[in-house]
C-alpha positions, 0 to 999 in steps of 0.5 A, spaced: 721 288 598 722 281 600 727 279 605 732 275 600 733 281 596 735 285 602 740 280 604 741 280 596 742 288 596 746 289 603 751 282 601 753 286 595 754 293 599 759 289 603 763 286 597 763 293 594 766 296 600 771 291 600 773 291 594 774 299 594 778 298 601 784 293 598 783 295 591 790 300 592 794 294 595 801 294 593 801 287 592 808 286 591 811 290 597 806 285 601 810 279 598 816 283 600 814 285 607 811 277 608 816 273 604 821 278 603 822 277 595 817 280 590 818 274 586 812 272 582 809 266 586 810 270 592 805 277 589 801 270 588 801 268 596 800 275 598 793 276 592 791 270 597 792 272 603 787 278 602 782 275 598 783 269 604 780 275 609 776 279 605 772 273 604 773 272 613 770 280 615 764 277 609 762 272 614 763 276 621 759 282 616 753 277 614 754 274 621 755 267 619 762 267 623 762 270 629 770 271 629 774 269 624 782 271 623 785 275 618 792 276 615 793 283 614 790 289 618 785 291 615 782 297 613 780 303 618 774 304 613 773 297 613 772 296 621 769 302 621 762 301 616 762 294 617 762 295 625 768 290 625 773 290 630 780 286 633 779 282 638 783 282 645 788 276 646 794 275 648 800 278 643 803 271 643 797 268 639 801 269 632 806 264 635 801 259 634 797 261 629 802 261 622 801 267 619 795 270 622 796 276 625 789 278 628 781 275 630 776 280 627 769 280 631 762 285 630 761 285 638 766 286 644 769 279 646 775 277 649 779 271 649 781 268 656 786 263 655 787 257 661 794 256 663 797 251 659 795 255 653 798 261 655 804 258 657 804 254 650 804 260 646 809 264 650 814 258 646 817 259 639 813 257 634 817 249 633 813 245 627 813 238 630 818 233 628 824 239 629 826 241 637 826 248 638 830 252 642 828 255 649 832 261 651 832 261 659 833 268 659 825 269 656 822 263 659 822 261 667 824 254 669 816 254 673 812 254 665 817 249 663 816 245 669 809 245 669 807 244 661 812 238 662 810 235 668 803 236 665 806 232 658 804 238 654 811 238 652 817 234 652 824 237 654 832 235 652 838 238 652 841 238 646 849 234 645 852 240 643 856 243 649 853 250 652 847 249 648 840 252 650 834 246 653 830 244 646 823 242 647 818 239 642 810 240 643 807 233 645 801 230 642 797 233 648 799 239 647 797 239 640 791 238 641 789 243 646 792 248 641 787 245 636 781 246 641 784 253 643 784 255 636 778 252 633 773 256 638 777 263 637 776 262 630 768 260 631 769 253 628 763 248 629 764 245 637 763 238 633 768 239 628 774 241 632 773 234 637 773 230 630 778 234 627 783 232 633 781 225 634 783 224 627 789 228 627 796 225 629 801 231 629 802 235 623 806 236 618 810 243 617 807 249 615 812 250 610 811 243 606 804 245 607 806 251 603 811 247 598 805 242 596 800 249 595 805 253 591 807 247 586 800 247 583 800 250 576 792 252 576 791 253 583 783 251 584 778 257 585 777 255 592 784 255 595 785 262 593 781 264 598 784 258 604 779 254 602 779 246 602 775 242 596 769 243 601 769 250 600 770 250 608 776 255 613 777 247 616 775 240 616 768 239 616 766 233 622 762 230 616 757 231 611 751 232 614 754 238 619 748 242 619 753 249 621 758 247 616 753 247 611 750 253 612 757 257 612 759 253 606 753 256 603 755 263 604 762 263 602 759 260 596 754 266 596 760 270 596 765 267 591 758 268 585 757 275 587 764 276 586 765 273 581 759 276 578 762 284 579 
């Protein structure tokens, strides 16, 4: 048998399994979970959020990510046959990753985060441009001297009497928190450094949601956390040879789904 009709055959085993794992999702105690309201256009949010992984642990299976994040745990059966498992890091990754709540990998691996990075995640969430507060009694005046003095972060205290220190994530510190990202997520090397020389400072997640939720007929692409190129991420250019070839097996994989 040809080498393309295995790959075939084992490609459609995978979605088969995934299919069966997330086929008794409780899609609107999800959206409550989540979101806390089972409203309709939240039930639609949580029906993304698993296809988003389903089509993630596809790509860790066929060994075309190393590692990808999920957004809700997944399956024991799921990690069992596919021989996927959870990464080690740091608890306070999802601080900084949105709603991300693990990185799934097929081999043992372990993420080592330097010290500016394990200082910034250990911060509240603070989507630039709102200041946040940092409670004194969790975070110790060294961090704060050390990511202030290395500009990865700026400080204030807010005008309000008795109020606690506010701080807001520089620039830098953007940066460093995309490049740490982008390699736990397996994005191309490429990729990562144009994305942060193109980039500035982001808009909030949650406009980023509003302009999502506002479409009438969201595009096929976008139910499973693509971008019109059908990439997870901004591709350096056209010509990303790796970037190319993983778009390719995402579009394997949205034919064989929409196939069964």
């Amino acid at each position: 048998m040809a080498k393309e009709n295995l790959d075939f055959e084992r490609k459609s085993e995978i979605i088969t399994i995934l299919k069966k794992e997330y086929s008794s999702t409780n899609f609107k105690k999800l959206a409550r979970e989540r979101f806390g309201s089972a409203a309709p256009l939240y039930v639609r949010l949580s029906r993304y959020a698993v296809e988003a992984d389903k089509l993630n642990i596809f790509l860790v299976a066929v060994n075309s990510r190393k590692r990808a994040p999920v957004y809700l745990p997944v399956p024991k059966a799921v990690r069992t046959i596919l021989k996927i498992r959870y990464i080690k890091t740091n608890k306070n990754i999802e601080k900084m990753t949105g709603f991300c709540s693990n990185v799934i990998t097929k081999k043992p691996y372990t993420f080592h985060f330097n010290e500016a990075y394990s200082a910034l995640s250990n911060l509240p969430r603070a989507d630039y441009p709102e200041y946040a507060e940092i409670d004194g009694s969790k975070y110790n005046g060294k961090e704060m001297k050390f990511l202030k003095e290395s500009r990865y972060i700026t400080l204030k205290k807010s005008r309000i009497k008795n109020s606690k220190i506010l701080f807001s994530i520089t620039r830098k510190g953007q940066h460093l928190i995309d490049k740490t990202l982008g390699k736990l997520f397996d994005y191309p090397d490429c990729c990562i450094t144009a994305f942060i020389k193109k980039t500035g400072r982001r808009k909030s997640a949650a406009d980023a949601v509003k302009k999502i939720v506002k479409v009438s007929d969201v595009p096929e692409y976008a139910k499973f956390g693509l971008g019109e190129d059908f990439l997870p991420y901004y591709p350096c250019s056209k010509n990303c040879k790796r970037s190319i070839g993983l778009a390719a097996d995402i579009k394997d994989y949205m034919n064989f789904v929409s196939a069964k």
